[in-house]
C-alpha positions, 0 to 999 in steps of 0.5 A, spaced: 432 389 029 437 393 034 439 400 034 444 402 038 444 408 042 446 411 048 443 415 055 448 421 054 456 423 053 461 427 057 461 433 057 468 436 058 471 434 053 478 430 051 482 435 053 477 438 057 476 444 053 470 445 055 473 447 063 478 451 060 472 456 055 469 457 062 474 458 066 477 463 060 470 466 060 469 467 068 476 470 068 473 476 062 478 473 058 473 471 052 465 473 052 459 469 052 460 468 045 467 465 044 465 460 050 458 458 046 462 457 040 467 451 044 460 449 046 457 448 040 463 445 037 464 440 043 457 437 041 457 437 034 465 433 035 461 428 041 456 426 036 461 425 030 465 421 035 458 416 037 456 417 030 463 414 027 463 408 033 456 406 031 451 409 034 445 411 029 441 415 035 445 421 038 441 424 045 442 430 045 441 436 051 445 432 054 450 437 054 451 443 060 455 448 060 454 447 068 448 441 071 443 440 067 439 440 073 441 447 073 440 447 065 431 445 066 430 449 074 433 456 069 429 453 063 423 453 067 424 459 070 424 456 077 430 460 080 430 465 087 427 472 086 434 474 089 438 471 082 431 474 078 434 480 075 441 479 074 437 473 070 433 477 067 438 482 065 444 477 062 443 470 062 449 467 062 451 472 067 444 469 072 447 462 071 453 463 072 451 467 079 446 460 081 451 455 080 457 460 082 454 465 086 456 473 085 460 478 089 461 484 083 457 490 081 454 491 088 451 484 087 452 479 093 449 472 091 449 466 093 451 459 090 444 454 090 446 448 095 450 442 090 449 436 093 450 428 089 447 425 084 444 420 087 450 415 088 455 418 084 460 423 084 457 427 080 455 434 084 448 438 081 445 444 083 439 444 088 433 448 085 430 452 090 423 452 090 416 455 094 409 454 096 405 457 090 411 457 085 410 458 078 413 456 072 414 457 065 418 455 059 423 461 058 429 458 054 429 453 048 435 449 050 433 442 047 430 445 041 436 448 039 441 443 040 435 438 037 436 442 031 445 443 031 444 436 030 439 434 025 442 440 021 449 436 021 445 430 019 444 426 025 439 423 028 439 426 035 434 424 040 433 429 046 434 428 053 429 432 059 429 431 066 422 428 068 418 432 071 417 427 078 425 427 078 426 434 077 421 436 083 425 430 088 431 433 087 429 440 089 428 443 096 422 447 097 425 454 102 419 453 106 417 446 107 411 445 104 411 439 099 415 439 093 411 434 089 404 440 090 407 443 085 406 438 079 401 441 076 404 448 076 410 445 072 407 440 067 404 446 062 412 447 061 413 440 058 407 440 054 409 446 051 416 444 051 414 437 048 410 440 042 416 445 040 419 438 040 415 435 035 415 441 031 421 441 030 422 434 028 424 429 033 422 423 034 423 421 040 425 424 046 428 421 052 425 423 060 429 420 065 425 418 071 432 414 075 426 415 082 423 410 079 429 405 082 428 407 089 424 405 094 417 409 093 412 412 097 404 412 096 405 420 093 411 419 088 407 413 085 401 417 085 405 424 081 407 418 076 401 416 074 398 423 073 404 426 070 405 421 065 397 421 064 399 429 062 404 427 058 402 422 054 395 427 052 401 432 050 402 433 042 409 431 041 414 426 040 414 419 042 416 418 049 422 413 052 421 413 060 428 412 062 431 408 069 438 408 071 443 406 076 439 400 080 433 395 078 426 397 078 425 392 082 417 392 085 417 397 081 417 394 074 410 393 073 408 400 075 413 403 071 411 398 064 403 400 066 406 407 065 404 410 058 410 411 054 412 409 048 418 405 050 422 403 057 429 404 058 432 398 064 439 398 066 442 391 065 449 393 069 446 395 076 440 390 075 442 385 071 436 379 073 432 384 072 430 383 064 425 376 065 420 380 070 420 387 064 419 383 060 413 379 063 410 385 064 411 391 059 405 391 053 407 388 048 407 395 044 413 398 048 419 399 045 425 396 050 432 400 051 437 394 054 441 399 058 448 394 057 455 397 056 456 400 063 456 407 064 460 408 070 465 403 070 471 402 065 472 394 064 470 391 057 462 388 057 462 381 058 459 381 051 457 374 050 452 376 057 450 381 053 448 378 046 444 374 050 439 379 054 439 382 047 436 375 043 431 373 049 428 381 049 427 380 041 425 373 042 419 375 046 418 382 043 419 380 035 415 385 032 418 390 036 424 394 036 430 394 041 434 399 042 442 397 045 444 403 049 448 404 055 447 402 062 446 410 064 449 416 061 456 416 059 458 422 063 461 418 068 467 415 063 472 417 060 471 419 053 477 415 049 481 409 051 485 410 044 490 416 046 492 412 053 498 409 050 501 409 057 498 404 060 501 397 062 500 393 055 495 387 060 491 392 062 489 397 057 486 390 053 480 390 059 478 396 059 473 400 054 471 408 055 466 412 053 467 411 045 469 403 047 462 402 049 458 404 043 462 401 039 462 394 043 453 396 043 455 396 036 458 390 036 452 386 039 447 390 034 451 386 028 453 380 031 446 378 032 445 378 023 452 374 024 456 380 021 463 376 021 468 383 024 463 383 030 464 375 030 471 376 031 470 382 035 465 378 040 472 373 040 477 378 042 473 380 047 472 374 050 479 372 050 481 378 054 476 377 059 479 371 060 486 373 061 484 378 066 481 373 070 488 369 070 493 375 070 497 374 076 498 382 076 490 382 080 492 378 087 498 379 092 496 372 097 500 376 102 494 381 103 490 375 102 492 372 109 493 379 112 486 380 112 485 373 114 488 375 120 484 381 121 481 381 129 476 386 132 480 389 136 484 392 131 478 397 129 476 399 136 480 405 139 483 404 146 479 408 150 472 411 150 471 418 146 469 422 152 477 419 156 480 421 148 478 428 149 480 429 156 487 426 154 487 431 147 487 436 151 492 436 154 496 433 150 494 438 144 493 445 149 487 448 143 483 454 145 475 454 145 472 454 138 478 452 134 480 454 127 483 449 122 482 449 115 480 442 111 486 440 108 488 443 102 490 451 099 490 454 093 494 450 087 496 455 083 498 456 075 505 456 078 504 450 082 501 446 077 506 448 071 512 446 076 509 439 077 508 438 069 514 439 068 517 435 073 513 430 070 516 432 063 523 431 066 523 439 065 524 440 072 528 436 076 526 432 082 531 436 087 528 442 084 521 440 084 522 438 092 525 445 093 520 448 089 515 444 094 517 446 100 517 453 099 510 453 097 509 449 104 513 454 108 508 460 105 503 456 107 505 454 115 507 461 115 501 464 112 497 460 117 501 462 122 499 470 121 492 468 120 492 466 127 489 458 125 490 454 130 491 447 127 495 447 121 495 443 114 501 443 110 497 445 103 499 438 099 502 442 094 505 436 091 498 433 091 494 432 084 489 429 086 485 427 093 485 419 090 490 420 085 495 423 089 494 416 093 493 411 088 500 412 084 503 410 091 499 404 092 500 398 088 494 394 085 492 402 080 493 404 075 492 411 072 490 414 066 493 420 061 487 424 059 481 419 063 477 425 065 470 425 069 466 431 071 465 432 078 461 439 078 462 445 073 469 445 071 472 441 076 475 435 074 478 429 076 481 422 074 479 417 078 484 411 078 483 404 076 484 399 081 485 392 077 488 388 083 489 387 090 491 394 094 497 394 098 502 400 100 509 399 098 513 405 102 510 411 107 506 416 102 505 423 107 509 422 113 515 426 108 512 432 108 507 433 115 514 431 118 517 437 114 511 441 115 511 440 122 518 442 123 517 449 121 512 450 126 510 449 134 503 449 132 499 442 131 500 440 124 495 435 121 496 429 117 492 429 111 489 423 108 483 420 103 480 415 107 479 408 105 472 408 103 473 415 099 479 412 095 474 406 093 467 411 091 472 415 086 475 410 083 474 406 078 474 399 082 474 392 081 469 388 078 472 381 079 471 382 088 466 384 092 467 392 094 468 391 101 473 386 099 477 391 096 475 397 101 478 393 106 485 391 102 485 399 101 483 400 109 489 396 111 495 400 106 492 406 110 492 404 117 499 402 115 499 410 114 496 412 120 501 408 124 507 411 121 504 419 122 503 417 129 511 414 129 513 421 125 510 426 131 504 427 127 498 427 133 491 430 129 490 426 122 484 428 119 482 422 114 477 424 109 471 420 107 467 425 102 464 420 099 460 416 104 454 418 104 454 417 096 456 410 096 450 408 100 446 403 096 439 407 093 435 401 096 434 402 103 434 395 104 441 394 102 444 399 106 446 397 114 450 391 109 454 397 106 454 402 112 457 396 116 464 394 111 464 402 111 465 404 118 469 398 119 474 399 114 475 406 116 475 404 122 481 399 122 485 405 118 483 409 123 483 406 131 490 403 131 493 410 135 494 412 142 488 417 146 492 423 144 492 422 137 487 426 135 483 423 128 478 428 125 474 426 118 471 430 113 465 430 110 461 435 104 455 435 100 451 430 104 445 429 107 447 426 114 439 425 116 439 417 115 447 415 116 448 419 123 448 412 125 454 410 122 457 416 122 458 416 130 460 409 130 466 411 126 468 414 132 472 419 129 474 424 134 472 430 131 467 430 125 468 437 120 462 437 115 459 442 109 454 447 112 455 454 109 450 453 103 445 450 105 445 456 111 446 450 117 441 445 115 445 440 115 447 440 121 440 438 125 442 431 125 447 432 129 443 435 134 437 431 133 442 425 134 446 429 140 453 427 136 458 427 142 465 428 138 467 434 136 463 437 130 466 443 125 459 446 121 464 450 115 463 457 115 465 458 108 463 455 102 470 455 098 466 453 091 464 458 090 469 465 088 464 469 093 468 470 099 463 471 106 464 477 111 466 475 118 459 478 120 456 472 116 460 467 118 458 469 126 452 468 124 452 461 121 457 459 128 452 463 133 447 458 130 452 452 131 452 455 137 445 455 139 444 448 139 452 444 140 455 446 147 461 451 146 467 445 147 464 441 141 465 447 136 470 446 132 470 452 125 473 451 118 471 451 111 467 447 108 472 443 103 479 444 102 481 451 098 486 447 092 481 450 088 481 458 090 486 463 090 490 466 095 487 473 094 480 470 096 483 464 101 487 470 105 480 474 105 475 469 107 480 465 113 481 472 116 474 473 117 473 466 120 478 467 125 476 474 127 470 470 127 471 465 131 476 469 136 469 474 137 465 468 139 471 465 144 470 472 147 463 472 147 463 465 151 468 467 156 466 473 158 459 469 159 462 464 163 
């Protein structure tokens, strides 16, 4: 028998209303109750969807109002003793000030680092614990939401963070070792597990995704004794759940753990199957993880019906459960409303809903169901055609890139005679101020590009309306005293999306939501064929905006490898493949700015470090095409042309490598949350370019003072030579307001013109 289940949902809702509550409630236009309400209602409508598209089992705490890292750090009491009393006092007040930071009633609290979600682009809060931390169980979150469904009459299953998972994604403020704390933390899920039962489930899901990765003699050692414990506690019957890789020579140590079922990824570790089932007991419950949870193409359900009969051939007596491959959180939720597609391509692609459907189809297809028979041979005729469509590849690109040579991603001269060159050429004063690319897109810019779209606004007085909005920008710049300026990319909806409605080979969804962190979304594009660049796609407006100004203008672009992680790629080539396709439609750029008088262009890869493959065996082949296809975008230039690049969120410890042989000329990345922290690779590499460690954390609304961002650029300083130090935010500021931008970047300019004094005064 088969049950057809799933790992999680999206949270934000079809039309994102759950972004549009929060963002109600932080402004003070609705309360704690209006937004738990949308909250409640968004749950119950995600699990009627799953239910209706065939799931018997609904996960449930799934959902966030946040991170659901956040959600079990603020359930087991495991927040910073400076967010402790605002915590204590208004709950949703604490939480928020955790994941947003504080600044109001004589508060002045900072945000808890946000960093990747293994190799997604979904951000979780970092908690933040000690040497002799305590735990306890302070909320019921799971319990509550378990009881909204089985009242509704579903079959929910809960979803908790593992114990051994929740401690490795935290940091410890003191050094001392995370795993120490196992013992102190493992009552809380006893007695969470015990409420649980009480409360009726069945199941609970645990999530272990370490269990992929590469493990050291303690983690195995934690794993054991953890599930030791939990298997002694009262409470429902326990699924130990991977993701996102193969267990790999982890397999029988995970099978020998005592749960009551195991659930394996089938999309990320496909040849995985045969090895669990040589060795899970034969008294375990399998979980085929099928659909693919972070990808939009159409299961290859033949593929899939097979894995399902071989797991049941060897398990007869137990029961399989289909499921997705991960939680459906890095989806879209519905194909149905994206009726804008082109026609070939809308029959290969399958959401969130899709995806439980085509599990459902699997499940029915093995008792010989006549619609799932019919379903399974849609399913492979569409597969087919996408296989065969001419709209996939372009055989001028293919013999372009069999053309490439190596030269063509070196630079000309060393980095030591570009920056002499730079110099000159770009006259910068010491400690140079810039910003990351990006200002405040406001309610007025986005309602001007909604209605130009809905043929409201016309193009002409759209472009009008675009370059007042960029000349305020330079202008505000200019007074701010920043040294290098950016055009705001006001007529930018998206860092990928922006560029991928102009390269051929995407396509764009209408309502294709994804969650990136708290209410920030995106909607990452599709690439279904070959990528090519038909027209100039920025050169318009940084030669405009470097029209209004004397001061160096940047040009603005999403690298190569960024464009590939944020977006929905191909399945049908190797990922290099088309990260080098898209690496040439950029170069084509690059060159173009250049021609334009354009002469610093920052090409951003925030999205790098996330890429990397969560097996280390597996990384120096990713880390080569990586840096090769940012470097052929970037190295086409003279020495003067100054190129920059942007990284946040990333632990640079284990890439430094790779991000020195990018070669970019000046490197900006994120540093203010995690106080400077991120910086110490660098420093201990002895990185020789130009380094920007943001001063300021632009998301979060807190706006830092002048005397903060000094002290952050004094420790820099403490460690880089002065000529190396460039200052800026952390991240572009679409997000923000002006109020906050102008207050902030003052302060950072003040900051920096202290330090320069400082400096030469000293020299």
């Amino acid at each position: 028998m088969s049950l057809v289940t799933y790992l999680g949902f999206p949270r934000i809702g079809l039309k994102r209303e759950l972004k549009r509550a929060l963002e109600s409630f932080w402004r003070g236009e609705s309360d704690a109750a209006a937004l738990q309400q949308a909250a409640s209602e968004l749950r119950l409508r995600h699990w009627r969807l799953a239910q209706d598209a065939g799931a018997d089992v609904v996960p449930v705490n799934d959902f966030s109002l946040y991170d659901h890292v956040l959600d079990h750090a603020v359930m087991f009491d495991a927040v910073p003793d400076s967010h402790r009393a605002v915590l204590d006092a208004d709950f949703l007040t604490g939480y928020f000030a955790l994941a947003r930071g504080l600044q109001k009633d004589g508060h002045d609290l900072r945000a808890l680092e946000m960093t990747k979600w293994f190799d997604t682009n979904y951000h979780y809060l970092v908690p933040e614990l000690r040497r002799g931390q305590t735990f306890r169980l302070r909320d019921d979150k799971p319990v509550r939401e378990f009881i909204q469904a089985r009242d509704a009459g579903l079959r929910p299953r809960p979803v908790l963070l593992g114990p051994v998972s929740f401690l490795l994604l935290a940091k410890t403020t003191d050094g001392s070792a995370r795993l120490a704390l196992l013992d102190a933390l493992l009552p809380c899920y006893v007695q969470l597990l015990a409420a649980l039962k009480q409360a009726g489930a069945e199941w609970v899901q645990i999530d272990e995704p370490f269990l992929v990765l590469d493990l050291d003699e303690d983690t195995r050692h934690a794993y054991e004794h953890a599930w030791e414990v939990l298997s002694r506690a009262d409470g429902p019957k326990r699924l130990l759940t991977t993701y996102f890789g193969a267990l790999g020579d982890n397999a029988a140590f995970a099978a020998r753990l005592p749960a009551n079922g195991l659930h394996i990824d089938l999309v990320r570790g496909p040849d995985q199957l045969d090895d669990v089932l040589r060795v899970l007991p034969s008294d375990r419950t399998l979980s085929l993880g099928l659909a693919d949870g972070r990808n939009v193409w159409r299961a290859d359900l033949d593929k899939a019906l097979l894995a399902s009969q071989r797991a049941h051939a060897q398990l007869p007596s137990r029961q399989i459960w289909l499921s997705s491959s991960c939680s459906l959180l890095h989806v879209p939720i519905d194909l149905a409303p994206e009726t804008a597609l082109p026609g070939a391509i809308r029959p290969w692609l399958s959401f969130a809903r899709q995806k439980i459907e085509e599990l459902r189809t699997i499940a029915d297809a093995q008792r010989n169901d006549a619609g799932a028979l019919a379903a399974l041979a849609a399913a492979r005729a569409a597969r087919a055609a996408r296989l065969l469509s001419p709209l996939v590849t372009r055989p001028g690109l293919r013999r372009r890139l069999e053309a490439l040579t190596a030269d063509q991603g070196t630079r000309k001269s060393p980095y030591a005679v570009r920056a002499e060159r730079q110099r000159e050429a770009l006259r910068l004063p010491l400690f140079p101020t810039t910003t990351i690319g990006s200002f405040p897109q406001t309610r007025a810019v986005r309602e001007a590009r909604a209605r130009n779209r809905a043929g409201l606004l016309s193009d002409a007085d759209y472009q009008a309306y675009l370059e007042k909005e960029t000349a305020a920008a330079v202008q505000t710049q200019e007074q701010l005293g920043i040294d290098v300026l950016v055009h705001g990319e006001f007529e930018r909806n998206d860092m990928v999306e922006y560029f991928g409605e102009q390269l051929d080979g995407y396509a764009f969804t209408r309502l294709g939501w994804v969650q990136s962190y708290g209410s920030r979304c995106v909607k990452p594009p599709i690439i279904y064929g070959d990528v090519t660049r038909p027209a100039a796609m920025t050169v318009q407006w940084s030669r405009y905006a470097q029209s209004l100004t004397i001061l160096p203008m940047k040009g603005m672009l999403t690298g190569p490898v960024t464009m590939l992680n944020w977006s929905f790629v191909r399945d049908d080539q190797p990922r290099a493949d088309t990260c080098r396709q898209i690496a040439l439609a950029l170069r084509d750029e690059v060159l173009d700015l250049e021609a334009a008088g354009i002469r610093i262009i920052q090409i951003d890869e925030p999205a790098l470090r996330e890429g990397l493959p969560l097996r280390r065996t597996d990384w120096a082949a990713y880390l080569q095409w990586a840096v090769e296809c940012f470097r052929l975008t970037a190295n086409g230039v003279a020495d003067e042309t100054q190129i920059h690049t942007h990284m946040c969120y990333s632990e640079f410890n284990d890439i430094i490598d790779a991000v020195a042989a990018m070669d970019a000329d000046v490197v900006s990345i994120e540093t203010s949350r995690s106080r400077m922290e991120l910086l110490d690779a660098f420093v201990r590499f002895r990185y020789p370019n130009g380094i920007g460690p943001g001063v300021y954390d632009i998301h979060s609304p807190r706006v830092p003072g002048k005397a903060e961002m000094l002290g952050l650029l004094r420790k820099a300083l403490d460690v880089l030579p002065a000529e190396q130090l460039w200052v800026n935010p952390d991240c572009g500021l679409k997000t923000r307001d002006w109020p906050e931008v102008r207050t902030a970047l003052a302060a950072m300019v003040s900051a920096a013109r202290e330090l320069r004094l400082g400096v030469e005064a000293a020299a």
